[in-house]
N, C-alpha and C positions, 0 to 999 in steps of 0.2 A: 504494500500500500504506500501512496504517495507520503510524506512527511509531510504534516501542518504547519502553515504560517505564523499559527499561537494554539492554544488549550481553549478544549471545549470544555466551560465550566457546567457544571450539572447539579442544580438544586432539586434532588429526588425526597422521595418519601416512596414509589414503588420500585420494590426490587427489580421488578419486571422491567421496567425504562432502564434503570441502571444496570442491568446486563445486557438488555440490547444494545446499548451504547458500548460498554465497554468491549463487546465482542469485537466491533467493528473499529474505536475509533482509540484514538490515547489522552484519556480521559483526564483533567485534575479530580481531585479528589471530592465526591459527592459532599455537604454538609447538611447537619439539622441547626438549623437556626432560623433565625427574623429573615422572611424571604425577601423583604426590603430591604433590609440592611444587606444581604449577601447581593442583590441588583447593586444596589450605589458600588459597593463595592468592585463588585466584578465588571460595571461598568467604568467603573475607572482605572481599571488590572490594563496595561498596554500587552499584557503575554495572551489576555482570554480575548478569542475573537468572535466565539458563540456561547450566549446566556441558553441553558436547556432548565425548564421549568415545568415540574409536575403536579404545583399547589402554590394555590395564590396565595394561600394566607389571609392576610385582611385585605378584601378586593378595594377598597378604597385605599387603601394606601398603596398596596399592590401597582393600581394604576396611577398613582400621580409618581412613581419614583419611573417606573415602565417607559411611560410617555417621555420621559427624561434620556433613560439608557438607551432606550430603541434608537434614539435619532443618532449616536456612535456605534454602536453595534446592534445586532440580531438577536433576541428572545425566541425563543421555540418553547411553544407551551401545548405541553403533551393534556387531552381531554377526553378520555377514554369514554366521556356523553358522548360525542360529538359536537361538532361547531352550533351551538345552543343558539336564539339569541341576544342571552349576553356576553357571549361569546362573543359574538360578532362585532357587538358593542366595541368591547374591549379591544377588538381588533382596529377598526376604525378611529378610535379614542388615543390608542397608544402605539401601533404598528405591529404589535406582537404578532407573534407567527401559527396559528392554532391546526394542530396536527391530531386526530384521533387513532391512529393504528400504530404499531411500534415502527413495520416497515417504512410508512412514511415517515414517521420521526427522524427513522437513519439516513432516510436519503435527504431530507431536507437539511439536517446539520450536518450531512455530508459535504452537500452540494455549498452551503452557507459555509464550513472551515475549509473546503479546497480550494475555491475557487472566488475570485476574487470580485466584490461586486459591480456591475456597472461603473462610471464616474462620466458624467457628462450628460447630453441628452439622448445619446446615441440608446441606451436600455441593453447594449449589447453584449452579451459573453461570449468568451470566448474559450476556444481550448474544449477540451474534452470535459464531459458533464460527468462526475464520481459518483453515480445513481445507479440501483439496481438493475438487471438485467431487463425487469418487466417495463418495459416502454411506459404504460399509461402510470406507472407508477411516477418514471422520470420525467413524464410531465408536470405529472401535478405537485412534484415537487420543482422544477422550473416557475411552473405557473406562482405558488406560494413565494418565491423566493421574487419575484417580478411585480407581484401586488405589494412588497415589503419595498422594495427600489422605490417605485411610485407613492410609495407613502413618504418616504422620507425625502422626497423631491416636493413633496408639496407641504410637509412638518412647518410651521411656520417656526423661526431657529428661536 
């Protein structure tokens, strides 16, 4: 597997996310604490280049630090509901990345620590996409990673 840019940090509370991740990826070390307090944090770590999140914790504070961190890097927030909607909300609100299956989880923080986001208006990536073999999966993790670009093109700073 290719070498990371930076560390994918991983705020778990399911074993289940935190072995899927760590099969595939070279993880920092999962913790239990303030899931706010590890965002500021890990948004301001220059080593972690992807936030992985599987509990909000207090959804109100949750998204006002969120809103913050997403606009320097990527939030993946695993919802084993599905994309609810406030979900959605959330998404819209703050940029997060909201993923229901484990597969997608990996390809999206794959795709998010390989490969290096857009910059400009072009939307464009390039280079080889690090996503599963199953094509519609590699999209939809494209497509996720694409509405997250566009969101923070239009973040007011």
């Amino acid at each position: 597997m290719d070498s990371l840019p930076g560390e994918v940090a991983v705020l778990a509370r399911s074993e289940a996310v935190l072995a899927a991740l760590v099969d595939v990826l070279p993880v920092c070390s999962y913790v239990r604490a303030d899931d706010a307090e590890m965002l500021a944090h890990w948004g301001d770590d220059p080593a972690t280049t992807v936030i992985v999140v599987d509990s909000l914790g207090d959804p109100r504070e949750f998204s006002q630090v969120a809103a913050q961190v997403s606009r320097r890097k990527p939030i993946v927030v695993f919802s084993p509901t599905g994309v609810t909607p406030a979900m959605a909300a959330l998404t819209r609100v703050t940029g997060v990345i909201v993923v229901d299956g484990l597969r997608d989880l990996v390809d999206t923080v794959r795709l998010l620590a390989c490969q290096p986001l857009p910059l400009g208006q072009d939307g464009l990536f390039g280079g080889r996409v690090p996503c599963s073999a199953n094509p519609e999966q590699a999209v939809r993790a494209l497509a996720r990673v694409a509405a997250y670009v566009e969101w923070r093109r239009a973040a007011p700073a």
